[in-house]
Structure formats: C-alpha cells, structure tokens
DRENTORDO-832401 format. One line per 8 residues: number of its first residue (from 1); their letters; for each residue x, y, z of N, C-alpha, C. Coordinates in steps of 0.05 Angstrom, whole numbers, plus 5000, padded with zeros to 4 digits. Each point is the difference from the previous one (the first is absolute). Example, Ala and Ser with C-alpha at 12.3 -4.5 7.8 and 13.67 -1.06 7.14 Angstrom:
<recs>
1 = AS = 5264:4886:5156:4982:5024:5000:5018:5024:5000  4993:5021:4986:5016:5024:5001:4985:5022:5014
</recs>
This chain:
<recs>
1 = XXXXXXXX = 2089:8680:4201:5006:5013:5025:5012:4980:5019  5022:5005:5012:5018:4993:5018:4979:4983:5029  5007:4988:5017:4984:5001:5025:5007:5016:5018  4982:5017:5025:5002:5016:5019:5013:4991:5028  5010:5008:5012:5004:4988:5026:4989:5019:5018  4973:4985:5013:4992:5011:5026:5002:4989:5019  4996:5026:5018:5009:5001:5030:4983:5020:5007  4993:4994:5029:4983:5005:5017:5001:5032:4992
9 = XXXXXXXX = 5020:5015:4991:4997:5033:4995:4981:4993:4974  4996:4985:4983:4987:4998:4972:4973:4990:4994  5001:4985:5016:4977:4973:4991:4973:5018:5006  4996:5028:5018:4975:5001:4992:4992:5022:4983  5014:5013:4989:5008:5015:4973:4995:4984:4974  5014:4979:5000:5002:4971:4985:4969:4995:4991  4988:4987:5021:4979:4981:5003:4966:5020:5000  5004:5023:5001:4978:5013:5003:4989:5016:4979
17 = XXXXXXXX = 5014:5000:4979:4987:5008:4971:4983:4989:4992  4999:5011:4969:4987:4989:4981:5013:4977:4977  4990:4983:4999:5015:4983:4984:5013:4970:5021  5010:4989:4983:5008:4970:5002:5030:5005:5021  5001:4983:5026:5033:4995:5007:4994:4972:5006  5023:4986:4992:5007:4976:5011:5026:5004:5024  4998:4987:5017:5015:4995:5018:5024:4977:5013  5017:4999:5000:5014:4975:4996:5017:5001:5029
25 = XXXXXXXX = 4987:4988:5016:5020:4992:5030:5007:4982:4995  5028:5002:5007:5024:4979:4997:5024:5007:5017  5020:4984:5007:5031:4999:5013:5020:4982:4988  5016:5011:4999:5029:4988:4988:5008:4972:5007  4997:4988:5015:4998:4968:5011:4987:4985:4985  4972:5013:4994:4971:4983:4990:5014:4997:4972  5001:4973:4998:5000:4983:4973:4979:4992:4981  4976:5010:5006:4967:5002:4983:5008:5026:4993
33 = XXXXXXXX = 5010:5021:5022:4996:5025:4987:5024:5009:4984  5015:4988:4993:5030:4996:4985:4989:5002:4974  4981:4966:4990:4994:4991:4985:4965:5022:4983  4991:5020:5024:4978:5013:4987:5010:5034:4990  5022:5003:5010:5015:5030:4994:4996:5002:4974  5019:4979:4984:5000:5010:4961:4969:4997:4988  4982:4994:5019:4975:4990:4982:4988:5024:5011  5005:5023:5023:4986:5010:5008:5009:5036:4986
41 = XXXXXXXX = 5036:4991:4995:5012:5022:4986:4985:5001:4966  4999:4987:4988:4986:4995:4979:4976:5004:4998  4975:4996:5014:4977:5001:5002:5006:5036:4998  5023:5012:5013:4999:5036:5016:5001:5001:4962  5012:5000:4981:5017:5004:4981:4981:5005:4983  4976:4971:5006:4975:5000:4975:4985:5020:5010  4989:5009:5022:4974:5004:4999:5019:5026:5027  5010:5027:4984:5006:5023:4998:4976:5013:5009
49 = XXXXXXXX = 4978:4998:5012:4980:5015:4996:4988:4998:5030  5020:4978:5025:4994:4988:5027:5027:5001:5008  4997:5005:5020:5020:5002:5031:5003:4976:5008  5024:4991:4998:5010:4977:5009:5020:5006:5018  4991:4995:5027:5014:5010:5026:5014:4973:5014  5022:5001:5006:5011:4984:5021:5008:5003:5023  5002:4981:5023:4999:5007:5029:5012:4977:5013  5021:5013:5007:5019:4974:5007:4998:5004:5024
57 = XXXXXXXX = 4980:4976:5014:4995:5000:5029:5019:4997:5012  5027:4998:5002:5021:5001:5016:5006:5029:5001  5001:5018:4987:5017:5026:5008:4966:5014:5004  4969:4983:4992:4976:5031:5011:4983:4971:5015  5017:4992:5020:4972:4979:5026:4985:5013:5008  4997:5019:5003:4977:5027:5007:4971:4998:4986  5003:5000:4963:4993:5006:4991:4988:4970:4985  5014:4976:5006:4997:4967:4995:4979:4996:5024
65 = XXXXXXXX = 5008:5008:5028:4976:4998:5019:4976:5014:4997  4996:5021:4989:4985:5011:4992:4977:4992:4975  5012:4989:4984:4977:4983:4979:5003:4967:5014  5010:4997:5025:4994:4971:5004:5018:4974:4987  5016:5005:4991:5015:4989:4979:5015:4979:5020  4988:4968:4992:5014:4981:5021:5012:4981:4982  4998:4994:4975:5028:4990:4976:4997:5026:4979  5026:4992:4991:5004:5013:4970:5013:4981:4984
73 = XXXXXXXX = 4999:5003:4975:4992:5031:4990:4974:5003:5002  4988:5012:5006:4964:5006:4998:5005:5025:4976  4974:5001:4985:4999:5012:4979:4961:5015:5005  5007:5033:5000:4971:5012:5011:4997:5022:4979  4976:5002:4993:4991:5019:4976:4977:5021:5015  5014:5020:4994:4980:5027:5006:4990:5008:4977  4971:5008:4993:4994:5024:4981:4980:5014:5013  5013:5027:4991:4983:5027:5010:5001:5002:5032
81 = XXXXXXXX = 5020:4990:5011:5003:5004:5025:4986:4968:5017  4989:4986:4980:4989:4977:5025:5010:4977:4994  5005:4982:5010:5016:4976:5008:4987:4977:4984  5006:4987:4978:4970:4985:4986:5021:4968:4993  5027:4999:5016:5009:4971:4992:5017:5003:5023  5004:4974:5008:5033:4995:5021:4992:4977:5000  5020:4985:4991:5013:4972:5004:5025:4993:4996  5006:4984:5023:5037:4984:5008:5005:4986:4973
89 = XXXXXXXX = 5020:5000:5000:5011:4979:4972:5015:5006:4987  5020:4994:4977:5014:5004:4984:4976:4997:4972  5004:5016:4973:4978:4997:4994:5015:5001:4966  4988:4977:4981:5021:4998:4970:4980:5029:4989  5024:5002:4979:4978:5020:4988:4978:5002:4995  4984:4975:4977:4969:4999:4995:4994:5011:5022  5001:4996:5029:4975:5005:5020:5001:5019:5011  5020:5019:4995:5017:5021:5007:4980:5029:4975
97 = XXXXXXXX = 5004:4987:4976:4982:5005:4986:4964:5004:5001  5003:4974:5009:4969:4999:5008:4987:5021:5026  5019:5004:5015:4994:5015:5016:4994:5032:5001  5018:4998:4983:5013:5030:4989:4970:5010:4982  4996:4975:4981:4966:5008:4982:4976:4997:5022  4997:4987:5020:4983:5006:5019:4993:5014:5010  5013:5022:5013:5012:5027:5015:4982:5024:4968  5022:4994:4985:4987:5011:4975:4968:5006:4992
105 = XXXXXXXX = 4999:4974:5005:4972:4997:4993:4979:5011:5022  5006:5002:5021:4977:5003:5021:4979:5024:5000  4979:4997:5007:4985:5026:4994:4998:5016:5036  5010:5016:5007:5013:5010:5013:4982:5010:5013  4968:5016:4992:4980:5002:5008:4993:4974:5016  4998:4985:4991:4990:4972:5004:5012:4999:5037  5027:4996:4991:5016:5001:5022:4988:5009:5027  5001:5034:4998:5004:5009:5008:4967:4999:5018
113 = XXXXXXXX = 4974:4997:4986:4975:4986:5005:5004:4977:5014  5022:4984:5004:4998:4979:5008:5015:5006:5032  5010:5009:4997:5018:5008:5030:4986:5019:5009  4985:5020:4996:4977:5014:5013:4978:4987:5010  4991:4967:4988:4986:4989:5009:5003:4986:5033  5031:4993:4991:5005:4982:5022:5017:5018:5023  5001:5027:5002:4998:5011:5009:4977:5007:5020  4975:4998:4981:4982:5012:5014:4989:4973:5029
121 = XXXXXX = 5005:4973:4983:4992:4985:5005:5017:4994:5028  5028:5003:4999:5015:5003:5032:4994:5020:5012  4981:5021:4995:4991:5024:5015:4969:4980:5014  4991:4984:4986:4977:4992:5010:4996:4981:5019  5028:4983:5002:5000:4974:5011:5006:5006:5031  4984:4994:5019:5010:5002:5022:5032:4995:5019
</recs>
C-alpha cells in the first residue's frame, strides 16, 4: 500500500481506529526528510496491513502545531487510536523496523491501564 497524505480534514479519521498508523512529518527543503521518504515508502509496501500517513508541514502548519512538531522529519505511531511513539530524526530502516515490531508487539490493555493510571494520578495531585 501506497502512503496517505494527511491533512487537517483527515488526520482524525486517520489516527482514531483500530490498528497501526505511522505518521511521517516532513517538508520539501528538509534534506533528513529527502533521505527518510524511500525508506518510509518501502516500509508502506511491506507491511500492507498499517497506514502510513504523511504530512507535509508546509502546506498543514495547523496540524504540525498541533502535535508540537519543532524538527522534522519526526516519525509518530498510533495504535488503536493512542499515540505510543514520536521521535525527530531521519530513521535507516533496521530501526524503522524496530519500531514498526514494537507498536506490534504492545499489549494494548497494558497501555491503556497505564494511561488510566496516570490519569488518575494527575486527577490527584494538587
């Protein structure tokens, strides 16, 4: 599967399912993000089964201010609607990989026990 291009009409349609999206902010200038496109087009190719979205903070700053995004390319993984990676960088495949099996792997209950905790716990703190 091809990569997506979102924009602020998409991203929360995109990001709020079920299942794996990776996210790829980037702009046409950035020379890291030049160099992470074919690794990130390829990663879309293998693993047919995840949303590989791109967001070219120059034509959606709306939507770059909105997740905070102060370099790119930053690279952010949603599953099942919650936010479980973001980090700046250009990234070779292996780790691109690695990331991709991380996300994979997570036990989502777990997760989701874990942000209910610390939830409760900013409900408690004065």
């Amino acid at each position: 599967m091809a990569t997506t291009e979102i924009t602020i009409d998409n991203i929360t349609d995109t990001v709020s399912g079920e299942g794996i999206v990776l996210l790829d902010f980037w702009a046409a200038w950035c020379g890291p993000c030049r160099m992470f496109a074919p690794v990130f087009e390829k990663a879309a190719e293998e693993h047919p089964d995840i949303v590989f979205g791109k967001i070219d903070t120059e034509a959606q700053q709306q939507l770059a201010a909105g997740f905070n995004i102060t370099s790119i390319p930053t690279l952010m993984a949603f599953r099942d609607g919650i936010i479980v990676f973001a980090q700046p960088g250009a990234l070779p495949a292996a780790a691109l990989q690695q990331v991709i099996d991380g996300v994979r792997g997570l036990d989502m209950d777990d997760v989701r026990r874990q942000i209910a905790d610390q939830q409760a716990e900013s409900q408690d703190t004065p």
